[in-house]
C-alpha positions in Angstrom: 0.0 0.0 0.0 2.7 2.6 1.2 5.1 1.3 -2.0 4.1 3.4 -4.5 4.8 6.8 -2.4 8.1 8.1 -2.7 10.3 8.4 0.8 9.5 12.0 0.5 6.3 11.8 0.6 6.4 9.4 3.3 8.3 11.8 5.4 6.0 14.3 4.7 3.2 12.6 5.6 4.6 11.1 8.5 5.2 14.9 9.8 1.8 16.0 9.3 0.8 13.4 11.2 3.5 14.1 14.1 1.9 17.5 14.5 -1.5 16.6 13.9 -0.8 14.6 17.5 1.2 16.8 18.8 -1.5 19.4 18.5 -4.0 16.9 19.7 -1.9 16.0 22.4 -1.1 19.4 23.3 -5.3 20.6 23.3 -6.4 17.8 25.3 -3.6 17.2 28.0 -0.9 20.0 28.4 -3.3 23.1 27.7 -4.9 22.2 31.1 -1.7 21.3 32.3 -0.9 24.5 31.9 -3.6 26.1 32.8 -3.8 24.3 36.4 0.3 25.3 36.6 -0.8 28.8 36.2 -3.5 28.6 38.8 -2.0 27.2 41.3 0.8 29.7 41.1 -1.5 32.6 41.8 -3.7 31.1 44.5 -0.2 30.1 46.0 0.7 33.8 45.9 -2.9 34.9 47.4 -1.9 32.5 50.5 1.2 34.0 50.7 -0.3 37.6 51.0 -2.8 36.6 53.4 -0.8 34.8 55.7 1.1 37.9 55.7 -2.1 39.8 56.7 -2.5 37.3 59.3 0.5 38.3 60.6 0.0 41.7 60.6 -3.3 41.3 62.3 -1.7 40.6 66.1 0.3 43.9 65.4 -2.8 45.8 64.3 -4.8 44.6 67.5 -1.7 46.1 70.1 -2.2 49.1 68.0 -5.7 49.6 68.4 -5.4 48.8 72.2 -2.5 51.7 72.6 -4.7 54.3 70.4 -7.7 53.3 73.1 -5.3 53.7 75.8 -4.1 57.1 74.4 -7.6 58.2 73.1 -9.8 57.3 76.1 -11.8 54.2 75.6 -14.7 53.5 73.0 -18.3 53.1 72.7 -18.5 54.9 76.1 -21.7 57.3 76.4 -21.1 60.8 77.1 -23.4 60.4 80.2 -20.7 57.9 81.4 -17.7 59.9 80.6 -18.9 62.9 82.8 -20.5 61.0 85.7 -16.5 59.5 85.7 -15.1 62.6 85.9 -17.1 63.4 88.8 -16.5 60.6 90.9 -13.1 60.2 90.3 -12.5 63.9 90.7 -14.6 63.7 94.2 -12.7 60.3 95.6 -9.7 60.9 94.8 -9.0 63.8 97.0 -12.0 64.7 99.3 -10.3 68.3 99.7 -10.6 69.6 95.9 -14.0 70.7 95.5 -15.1 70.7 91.5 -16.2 75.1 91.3 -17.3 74.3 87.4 -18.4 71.3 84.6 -19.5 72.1 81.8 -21.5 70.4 79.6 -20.2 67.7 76.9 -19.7 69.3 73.6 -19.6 67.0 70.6 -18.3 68.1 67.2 -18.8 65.2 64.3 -16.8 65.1 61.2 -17.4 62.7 58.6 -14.5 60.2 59.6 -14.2 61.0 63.6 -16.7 62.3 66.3 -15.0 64.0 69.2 -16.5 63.9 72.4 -15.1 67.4 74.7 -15.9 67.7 78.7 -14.5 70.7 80.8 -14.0 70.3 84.4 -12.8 73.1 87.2 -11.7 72.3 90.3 -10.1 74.2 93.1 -7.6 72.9 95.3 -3.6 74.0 97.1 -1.0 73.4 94.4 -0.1 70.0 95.5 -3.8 68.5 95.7 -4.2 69.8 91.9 -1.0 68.6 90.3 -1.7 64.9 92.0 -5.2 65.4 90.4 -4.1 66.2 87.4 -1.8 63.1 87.4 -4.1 60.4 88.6 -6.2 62.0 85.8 -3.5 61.2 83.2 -2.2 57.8 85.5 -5.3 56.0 85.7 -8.4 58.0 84.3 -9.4 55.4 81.0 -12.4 56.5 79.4 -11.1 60.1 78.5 -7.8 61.6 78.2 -6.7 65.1 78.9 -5.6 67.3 76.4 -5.4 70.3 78.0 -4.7 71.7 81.6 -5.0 75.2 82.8 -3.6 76.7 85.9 -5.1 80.1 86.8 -6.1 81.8 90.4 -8.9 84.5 91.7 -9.1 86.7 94.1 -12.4 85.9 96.7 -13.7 88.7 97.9 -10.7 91.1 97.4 -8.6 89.1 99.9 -7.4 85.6 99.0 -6.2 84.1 96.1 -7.8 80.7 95.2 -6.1 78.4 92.7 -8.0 76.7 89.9 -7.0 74.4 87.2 -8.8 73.4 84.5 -8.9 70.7 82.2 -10.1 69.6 79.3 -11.2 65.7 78.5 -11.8 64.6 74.8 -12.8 61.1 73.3 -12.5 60.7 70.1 -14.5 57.7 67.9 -14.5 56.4 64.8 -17.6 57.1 62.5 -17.5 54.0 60.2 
């Protein structure tokens, strides 16, 4: 049957054939190959990047806990805040009497809301600054940001020393 062809031809044939399989071969087997290779590679890189992530996720949690530390805790009501000022202004030294507290003022923004109390109270210069300490020491659900020394006169006679701070909270919107 193959006699009458030439070796040429033969040849010829015989590499149309080769590639005919090859192609055949190549579609049905190493195209998915391939394919699967290529996947693999890219979900091995997406586990890579979130075990990273997972990494970073113990360090993100001691960061939040020193920003709540620093910024006075979260998800505490106004109400709550104040009423705290008070009694740990009133316990921790029975001689300071509190002359002024104002009222909470809350300013929103669209990424923070910032909770502001203002407390006076009036005391000897020792009494105040170990106020003002225990405040910053062991006070958590508000931090000071500001302090104010200042004295009056009472009745044209004595001096009276005040000092006056101010309390913020800050929260997160979203």
């Amino acid at each position: 049957m193959f006699e009458k062809y030439s070796y040429k031809k033969k040849f010829t044939i015989l590499l149309l054939v080769f590639f005919m399989l090859l192609i055949t071969a190549y579609k049905r087997s190493f195209h998915t190959l391939f394919q699967v290779i290529n996947e693999y590679k890219t979900l091995s890189d997406k586990t890579n990047d979130i075990n990273k992530k997972s990494n970073s996720t113990e360090k993100l949690i001691k960061e939040i806990n020193y920003l709540d530390r620093v910024t006075g805790k979260e998800g505490v009501t106004k109400e709550i805040v104040q009423q705290g000022i008070i009694s740990f202004a009133s316990t921790e030294d029975p001689e300071i009497s509190i002359n002024d507290l104002q009222s909470s003022h809350v300013f929103s923004d669209e990424n923070y809301r910032i909770i502001s109390n203002q407390l006076d109270v009036t005391g000897n210069c020792n009494q105040l600054m170990s106020l003002g300490y225990n405040f910053e020491k062991k006070f958590d659900f508000s931090r000071i940001v500001s302090m104010n020394f200042y004295t009056t006169k009472k009745n044209n006679t004595s001096e009276v020393l005040h000092l006056k701070m101010i309390f913020q909270n800050y929260e997160n919107n979203k």
